[in-house]
C-alpha positions, 0 to 999 in steps of 0.5 A: 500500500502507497506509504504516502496514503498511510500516513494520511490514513494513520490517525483515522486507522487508529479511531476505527481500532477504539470502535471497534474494541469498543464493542469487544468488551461486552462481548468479551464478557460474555464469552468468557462464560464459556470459554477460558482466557488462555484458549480463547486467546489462543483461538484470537491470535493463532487464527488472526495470524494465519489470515494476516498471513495468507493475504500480506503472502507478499511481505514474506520475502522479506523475512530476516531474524531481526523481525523474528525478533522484535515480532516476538518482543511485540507478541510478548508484551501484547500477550501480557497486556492481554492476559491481565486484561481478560482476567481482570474483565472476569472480575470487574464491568465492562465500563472500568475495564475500558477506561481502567485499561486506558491508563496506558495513555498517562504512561506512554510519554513517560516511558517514551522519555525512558526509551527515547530520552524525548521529554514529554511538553506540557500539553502531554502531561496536562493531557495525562492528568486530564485523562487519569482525572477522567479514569479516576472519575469514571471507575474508582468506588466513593471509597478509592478501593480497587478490587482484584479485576480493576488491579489487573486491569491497571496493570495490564496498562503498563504493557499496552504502554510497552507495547506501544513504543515497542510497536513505535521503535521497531516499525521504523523500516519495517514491513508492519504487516509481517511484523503485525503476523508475527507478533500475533503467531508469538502471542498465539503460541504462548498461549496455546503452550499455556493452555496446554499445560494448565489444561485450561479447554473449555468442556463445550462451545455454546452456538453463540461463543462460535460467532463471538470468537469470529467477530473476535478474531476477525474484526478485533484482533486481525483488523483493528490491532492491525490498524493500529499497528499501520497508525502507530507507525506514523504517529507520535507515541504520545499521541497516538496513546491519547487517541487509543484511549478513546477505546474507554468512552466508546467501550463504557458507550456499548456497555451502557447499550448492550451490557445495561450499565447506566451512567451517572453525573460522575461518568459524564464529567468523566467522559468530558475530561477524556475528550478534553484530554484528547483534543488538548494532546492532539490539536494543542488548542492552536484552532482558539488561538486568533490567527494573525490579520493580513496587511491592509494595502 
């Protein structure tokens, strides 16, 4: 695909990815009645590696140990950010599951500013408080506990955070499709590997399980990680972390819809700080500063 068209398409590819996940909570909630972590995993990845595979056919000649490498790094880190994810998810909603996994766009700069030693500017970080006040309204208790799902959930946003300049650092010359089928194969054969030895396989597959697993694996694993890998790879980590938290609000949206959590006033101002949060990051209020008048003849 023309390199000048992708980077037009990288923030937008991005977005299309939230929706899409976004959906992929309550859904995932719902699997996860009938089908365990590890197998489902499995099933997600080793499946959406053999699709990405058979049609970018042509990203194979280029093949070399460095992308065996940094493959499996990314597969690594995603396979965590994952496992942590989905077993927190058994133990909290899907609304505090979307916008508790979001913390990873307050670590992203930061650990970026480790790795690359590129310092975060204050818009970044004003944009993090922003978020994590949005997090913090939407998903602690009155008391700030956090049970064992939401503590999951946080920690898995420490990987999506690796991930995310992991996937930054080595697309750089890279043929992201081939990078993006080997990150799925490694995350895939962990977890069957796992799966396999703690004997974690699901008794029977209900008729309704087969249809999310496809939509899982299809839509959200092989399409939307597949977008934002593309987005990533021509977007500043900092604000591509920003526009991947825009995965909370619209997965809080589809679980008010589908999975009947109700919002309240909390929630809302939430969401407002979020939003806020992202436009900050992203467009750094340039468009409310007054442009300069043109000289009078």
């Amino acid at each position: 695909m023309n390199d000048r068209l992708l980077r037009k398409l990288a923030k937008p590819l991005i977005i299309l990815a939230t929706i899409i996940w976004g959906t992929s909570f309550v859904i995932m909630k719902n699997t996860l009645d009938s089908v365990p972590v590890l197998p489902l995993l499995a099933f997600r990845f080793l499946t959406a590696a053999a699709i990405l595979a058979a049609v970018f056919y042509k990203s194979w000649k280029g093949l070399d140990r460095r992308y065996f490498l940094y493959g499996g790094v990314m597969g690594l880190l995603l396979l965590i950010a994952y496992v942590t994810q989905t077993y927190g998810l058994a133990g909290t909603t899907p609304g505090k599951n979307a916008f508790l996994t979001a913390s990873y766009c307050i670590i992203v700069p930061f650990l970026n500013w480790i790795v690359s030693k590129k310092r975060p500017d204050r818009y970044n970080v004003f944009a993090a408080i922003l978020c994590l006040c949005g997090i913090g309204l939407v998903s602690l208790n009155t008391d700030l506990t956090v049970n064992r799902g939401d503590a999951l959930t946080l920690l898995c946003g420490f990987f999506y955070a690796a991930h995310i300049i992991a996937v930054n650092r080595f697309a750089k010359d890279r043929d992201i499709f081939l990078l993006t089928v080997l990150q799925f194969a490694t995350a895939g054969a962990i977890s069957l590997l796992l799966a396999i030895i703690t004997r974690s396989w699901p008794s029977q597959l209900p008729r309704g399980a087969v249809a999310e697993l496809i939509y899982l694996t299809v839509a959200c694993t092989a399409g939307a990680l597949l977008f934002q890998n593309i987005g990533q790879k021509y977007t500043e980590p900092s604000a591509a972390s920003v526009l991947l938290s825009l995965e909370a609000p619209f997965g809080v949206f589809f679980s008010i819809l589908f999975y009947n959590e109700r919002p309240n006033a909390r929630m809302l101002l939430g969401f407002a700080l979020i939003f806020l949060a992202v436009l900050w990051s992203e467009t750094k209020f340039e468009f409310l500063k007054e442009k300069p008048s043109g000289k009078t003849k």
